[in-house]
C-alpha positions as CSV (number, residue, x, y, z in Angstrom):
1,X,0.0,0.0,0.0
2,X,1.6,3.1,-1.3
3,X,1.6,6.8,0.8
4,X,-1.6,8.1,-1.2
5,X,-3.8,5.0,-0.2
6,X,-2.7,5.1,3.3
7,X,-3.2,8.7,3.5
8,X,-6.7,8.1,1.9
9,X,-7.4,5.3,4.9
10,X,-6.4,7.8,7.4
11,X,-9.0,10.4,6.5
12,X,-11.6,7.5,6.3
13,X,-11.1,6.0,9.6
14,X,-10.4,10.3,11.0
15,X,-13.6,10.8,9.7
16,X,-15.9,7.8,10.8
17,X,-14.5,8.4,14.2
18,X,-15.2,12.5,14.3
19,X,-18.8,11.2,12.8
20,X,-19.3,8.8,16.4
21,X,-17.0,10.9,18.7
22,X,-17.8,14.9,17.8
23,X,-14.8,15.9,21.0
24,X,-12.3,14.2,19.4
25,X,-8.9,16.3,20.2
26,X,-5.9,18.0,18.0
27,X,-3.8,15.6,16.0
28,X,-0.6,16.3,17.8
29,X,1.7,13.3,18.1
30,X,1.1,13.8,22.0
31,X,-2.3,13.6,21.4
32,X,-4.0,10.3,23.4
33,X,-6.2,10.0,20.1
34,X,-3.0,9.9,17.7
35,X,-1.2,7.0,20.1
36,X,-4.6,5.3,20.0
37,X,-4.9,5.2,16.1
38,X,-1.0,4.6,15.4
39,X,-1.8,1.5,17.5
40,X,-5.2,0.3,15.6
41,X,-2.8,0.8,12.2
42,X,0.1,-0.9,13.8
43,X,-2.6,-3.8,14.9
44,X,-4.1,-3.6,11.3
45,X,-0.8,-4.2,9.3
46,X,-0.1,-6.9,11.5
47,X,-3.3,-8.9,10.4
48,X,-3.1,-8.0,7.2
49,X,0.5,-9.3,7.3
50,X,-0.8,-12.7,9.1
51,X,-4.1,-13.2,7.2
52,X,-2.3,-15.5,4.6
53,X,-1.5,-18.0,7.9
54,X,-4.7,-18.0,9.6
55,X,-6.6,-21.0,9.6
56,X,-9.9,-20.8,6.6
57,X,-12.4,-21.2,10.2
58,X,-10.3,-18.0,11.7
59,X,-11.3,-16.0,8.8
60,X,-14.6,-16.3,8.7
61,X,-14.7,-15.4,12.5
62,X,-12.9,-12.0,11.6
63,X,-15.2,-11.7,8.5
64,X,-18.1,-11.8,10.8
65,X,-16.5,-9.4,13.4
66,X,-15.4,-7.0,10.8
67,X,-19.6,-7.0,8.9
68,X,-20.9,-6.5,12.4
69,X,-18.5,-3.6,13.2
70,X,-19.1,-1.9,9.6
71,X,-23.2,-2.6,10.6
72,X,-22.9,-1.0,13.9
73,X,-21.0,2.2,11.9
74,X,-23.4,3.0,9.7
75,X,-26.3,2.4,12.6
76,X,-24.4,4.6,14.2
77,X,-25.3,7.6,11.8
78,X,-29.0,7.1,11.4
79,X,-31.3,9.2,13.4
80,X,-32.5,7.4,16.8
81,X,-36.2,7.9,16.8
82,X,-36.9,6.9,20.6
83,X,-37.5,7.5,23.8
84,X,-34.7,8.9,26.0
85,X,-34.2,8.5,29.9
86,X,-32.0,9.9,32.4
87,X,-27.9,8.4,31.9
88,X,-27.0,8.0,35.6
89,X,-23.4,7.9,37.1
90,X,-21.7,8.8,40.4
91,X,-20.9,12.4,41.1
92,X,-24.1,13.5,38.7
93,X,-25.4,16.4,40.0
94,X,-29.5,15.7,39.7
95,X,-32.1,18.3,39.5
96,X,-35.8,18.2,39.3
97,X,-35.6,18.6,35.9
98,X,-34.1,15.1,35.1
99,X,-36.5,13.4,37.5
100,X,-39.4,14.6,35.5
101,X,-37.4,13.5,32.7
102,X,-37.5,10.5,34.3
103,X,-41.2,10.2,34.6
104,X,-42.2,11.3,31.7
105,X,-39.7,8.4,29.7
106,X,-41.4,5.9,31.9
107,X,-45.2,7.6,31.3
108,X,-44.2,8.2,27.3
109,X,-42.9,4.5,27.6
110,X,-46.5,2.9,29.4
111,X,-49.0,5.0,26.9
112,X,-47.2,3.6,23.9
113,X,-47.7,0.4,25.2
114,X,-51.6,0.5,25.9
115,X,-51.7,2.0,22.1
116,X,-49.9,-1.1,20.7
117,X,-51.4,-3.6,22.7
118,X,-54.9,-2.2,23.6
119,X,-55.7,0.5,21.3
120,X,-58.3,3.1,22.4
121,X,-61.5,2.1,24.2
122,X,-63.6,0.6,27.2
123,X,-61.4,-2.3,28.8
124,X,-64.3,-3.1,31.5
125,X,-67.1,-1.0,33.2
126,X,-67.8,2.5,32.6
127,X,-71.7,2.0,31.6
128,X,-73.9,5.0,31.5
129,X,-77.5,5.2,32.5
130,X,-79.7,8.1,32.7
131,X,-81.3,9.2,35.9
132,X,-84.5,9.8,37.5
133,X,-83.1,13.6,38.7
134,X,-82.7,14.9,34.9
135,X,-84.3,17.5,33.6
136,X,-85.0,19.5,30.4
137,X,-82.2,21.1,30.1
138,X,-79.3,19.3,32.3
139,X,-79.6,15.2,31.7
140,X,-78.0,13.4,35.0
141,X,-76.2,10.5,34.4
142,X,-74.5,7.6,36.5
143,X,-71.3,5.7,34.8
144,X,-70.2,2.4,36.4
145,X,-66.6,1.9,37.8
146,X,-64.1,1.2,34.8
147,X,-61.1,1.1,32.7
148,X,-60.0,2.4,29.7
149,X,-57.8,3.8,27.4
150,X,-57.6,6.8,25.8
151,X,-56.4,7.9,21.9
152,X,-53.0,9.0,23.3
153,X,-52.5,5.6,25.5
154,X,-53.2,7.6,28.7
155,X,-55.1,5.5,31.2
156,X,-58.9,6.5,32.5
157,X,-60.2,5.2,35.5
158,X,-63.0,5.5,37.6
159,X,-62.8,3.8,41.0
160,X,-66.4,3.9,41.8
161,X,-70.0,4.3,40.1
162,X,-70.3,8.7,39.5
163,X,-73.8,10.3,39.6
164,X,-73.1,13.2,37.2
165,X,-75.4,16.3,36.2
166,X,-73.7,17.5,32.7
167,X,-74.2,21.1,30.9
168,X,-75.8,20.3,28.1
169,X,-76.3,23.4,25.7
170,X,-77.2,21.5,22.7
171,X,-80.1,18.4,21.8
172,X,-77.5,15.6,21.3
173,X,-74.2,14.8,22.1
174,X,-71.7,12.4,23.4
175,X,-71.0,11.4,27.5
176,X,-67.2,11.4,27.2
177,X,-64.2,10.5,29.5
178,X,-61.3,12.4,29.5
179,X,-57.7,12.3,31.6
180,X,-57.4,15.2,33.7
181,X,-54.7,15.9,36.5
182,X,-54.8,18.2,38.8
183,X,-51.6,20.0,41.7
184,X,-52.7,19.3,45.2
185,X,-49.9,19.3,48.6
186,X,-48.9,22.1,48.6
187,X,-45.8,22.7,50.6
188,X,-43.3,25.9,51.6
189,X,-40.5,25.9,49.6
190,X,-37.0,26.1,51.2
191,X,-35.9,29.8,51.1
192,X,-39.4,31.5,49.6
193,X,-42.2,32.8,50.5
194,X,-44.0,30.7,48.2
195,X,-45.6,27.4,48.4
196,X,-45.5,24.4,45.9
197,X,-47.5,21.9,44.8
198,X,-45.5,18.4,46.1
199,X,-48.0,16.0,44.3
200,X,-50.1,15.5,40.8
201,X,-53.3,13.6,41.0
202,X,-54.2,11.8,37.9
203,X,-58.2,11.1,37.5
204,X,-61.0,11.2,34.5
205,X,-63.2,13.5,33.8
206,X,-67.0,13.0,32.6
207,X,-68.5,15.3,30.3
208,X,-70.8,16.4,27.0
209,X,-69.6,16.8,24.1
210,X,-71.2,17.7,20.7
211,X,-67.8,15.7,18.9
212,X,-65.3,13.8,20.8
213,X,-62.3,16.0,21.5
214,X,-59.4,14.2,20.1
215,X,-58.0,12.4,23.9
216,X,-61.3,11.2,25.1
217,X,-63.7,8.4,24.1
218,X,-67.5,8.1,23.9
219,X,-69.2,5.9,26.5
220,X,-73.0,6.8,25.2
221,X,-75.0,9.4,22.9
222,X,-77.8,11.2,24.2
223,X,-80.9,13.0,22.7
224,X,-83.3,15.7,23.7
225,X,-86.6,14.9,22.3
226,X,-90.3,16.2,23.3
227,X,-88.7,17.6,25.9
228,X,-86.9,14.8,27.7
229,X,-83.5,13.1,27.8
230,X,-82.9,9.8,25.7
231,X,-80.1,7.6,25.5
232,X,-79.5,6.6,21.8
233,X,-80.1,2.9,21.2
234,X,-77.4,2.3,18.4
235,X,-74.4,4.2,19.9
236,X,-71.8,1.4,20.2
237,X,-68.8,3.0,22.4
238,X,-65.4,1.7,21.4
239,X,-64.1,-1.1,22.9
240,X,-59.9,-2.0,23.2
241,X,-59.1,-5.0,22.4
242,X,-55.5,-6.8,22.1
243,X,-53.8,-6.5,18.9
């Protein structure tokens, strides 16, 4: 291999490595990074030097280590489309800025899961009847304990049966469920005047709806006719199922 090819190696290899390892350093000969690649070359010229003597089952073992290197390079420049959690080591200095990061990889992590397996939809419960109390105007409505899972993957749950009056201001629309979340323990913070909220309750909301907003689902239609409330016999509410 002549100077021009070897030359032409060098800025292959100083290149791939800049690509993978953006602080790479000056190119000094007291440079850590020049010692390290005089020693790969060195290494390199060896095998090349040997690979007429190595045994025809050695070679395919380097021919599969070298394909899976050259793989693992050009993985290495694609775009990573994916979650990303907190990179922990000793001495980090953590602030609550990472541990959010921290729940919201987890959170992003469990919604994409419902949406792959479940989908959006009832999982159990969560039937709607209308009650005795409703009038006119405002239709009162009790929905059963449930589960379910909403377009974005967020989970909905209601513990126990709710006895609901909704504000209706048109004739028909939909009884949704929505994720809602709300601040509530509020503590003094250390060195303010000021208090903060230590917690974040995460509950469902019930309401009306003329179309579904795009995060909740349907559990039942209702009508205003002559005067009265009416649940609509041939809503079907959408139901997850595994995939």
């Amino acid at each position: 291999m002549n100077d021009k090819a070897l030359q032409a190696l060098a800025s292959d290899f100083d290149s791939r490595l800049r690509a993978d390892a953006p602080d790479w350093t000056d190119r000094r000969e007291h440079d850590p990074g020049v010692a390290l690649l005089e020693v790969f070359a060195f290494l390199t010229e060896q095998l090349a030097f040997r690979s007429d003597h190595i045994p025809e089952r050695g070679r395919g073992v380097i021919a599969r280590i070298v394909a899976t290197l050259d793989t693992l390079c050009s993985r290495s420049k694609q775009p990573v489309d994916a979650l990303t959690r907190v990179n922990y080591f000793s001495g980090q200095l953590l602030t609550a800025d990472d541990f959010q990061a921290e729940q919201d990889y987890f959170r992003a992590k469990h919604r994409r899961h419902n949406r792959m397996l479940l989908g959006a939809g009832i999982v159990t419960g969560l039937d709607v009847a209308l009650e005795p109390s409703s009038s006119d105007e405002e239709p009162v409505v009790s929905v059963a304990a449930g589960y379910a899972i909403a377009p974005d993957g967020e989970e909905l749950f209601l513990p126990a049966s709710r006895v609901c009056r909704l504000c209706a201001t048109i004739s028909s629309g939909f009884v949704t469920l929505q994720y809602a979340e709300r601040l509530s323990n509020p503590i003094a913070r250390t060195g303010a005047d000021s208090h903060h909220a230590s917690r974040i309750e995460e509950g469902a909301l019930i309401g009306f709806a003329a179309t579904l907003p795009a995060n909740a689902i349907g559990l039942a239609k209702l009508e205003r006719k002559n005067g009265a409330w009416h649940l609509v016999d041939d809503f079907r509410a959408l139901h997850a199922s595994p995939r």
